[in-house]
C-alpha positions in Angstrom: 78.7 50.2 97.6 75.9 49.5 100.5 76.2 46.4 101.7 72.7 43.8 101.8 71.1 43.0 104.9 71.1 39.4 105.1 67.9 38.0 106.5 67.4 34.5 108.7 65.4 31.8 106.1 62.2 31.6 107.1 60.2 28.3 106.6 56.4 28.1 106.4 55.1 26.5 109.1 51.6 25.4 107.5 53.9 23.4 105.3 55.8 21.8 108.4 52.8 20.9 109.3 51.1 19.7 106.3 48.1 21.8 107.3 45.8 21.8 103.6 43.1 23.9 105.3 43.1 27.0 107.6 39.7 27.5 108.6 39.0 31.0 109.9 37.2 30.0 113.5 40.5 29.0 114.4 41.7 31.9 115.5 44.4 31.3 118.1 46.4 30.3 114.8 45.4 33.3 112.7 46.9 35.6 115.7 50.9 35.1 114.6 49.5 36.2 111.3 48.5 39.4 112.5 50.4 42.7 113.7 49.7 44.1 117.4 47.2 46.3 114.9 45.3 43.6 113.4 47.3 44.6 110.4 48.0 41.0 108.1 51.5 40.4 108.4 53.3 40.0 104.9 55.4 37.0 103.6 58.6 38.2 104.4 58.0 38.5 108.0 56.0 35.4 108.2 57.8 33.0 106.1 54.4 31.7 105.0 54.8 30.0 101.5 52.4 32.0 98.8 50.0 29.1 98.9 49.2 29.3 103.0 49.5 33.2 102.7 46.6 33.8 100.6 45.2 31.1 102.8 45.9 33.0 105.8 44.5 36.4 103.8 41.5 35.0 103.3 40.6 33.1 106.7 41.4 36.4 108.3 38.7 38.2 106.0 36.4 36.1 106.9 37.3 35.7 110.7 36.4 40.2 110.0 33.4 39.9 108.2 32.2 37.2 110.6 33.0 40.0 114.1 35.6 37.4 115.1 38.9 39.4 114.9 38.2 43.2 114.5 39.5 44.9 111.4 41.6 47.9 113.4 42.6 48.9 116.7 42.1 52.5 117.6 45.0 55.0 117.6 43.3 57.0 120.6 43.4 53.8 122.6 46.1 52.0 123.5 45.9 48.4 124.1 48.6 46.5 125.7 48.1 42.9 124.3 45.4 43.1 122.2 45.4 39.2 121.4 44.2 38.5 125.6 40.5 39.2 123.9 40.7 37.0 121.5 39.2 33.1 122.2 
């Protein structure tokens, strides 16, 4: 039988914090929630709580709709740290 890959417990650090709001100008914090593609980074990998995550999903919508975090990179470019553009 195939053994299961045991994982590190991840804590949410919004709780830690006792952040109740995220507010989507902030977006040096919104940054760890976000792959090297702007991609939003699931729970697992995270170890946001449900509650922050679909805080974090929708701060980071807005941050798009509002130009302040694009929605993809490019595959024909390739960026080295694509968070150094980000304020």
């Amino acid at each position: 039988m195939a053994e299961r890959r045991k994982y590190k417990k991840r804590y949410c650090k919004y709780c830690e914090a006792k952040i109740d709001f995220i507010d989507y100008k902030d977006v040096a914090s919104l940054k760890y929630s976000l792959s090297e593609r702007y991609k939003i980074m699931p729970r697992r990998l995270t170890g946001n709580c449900k509650r922050h995550q679909d805080m974090v999903t929708i701060s980071i919508k807005r941050a798009r709709s509002a130009a302040l975090v694009p929605y993809t990179v490019s595959r024909k470019e390739v960026v080295v740290n694509p968070f150094e553009n980000m304020k």
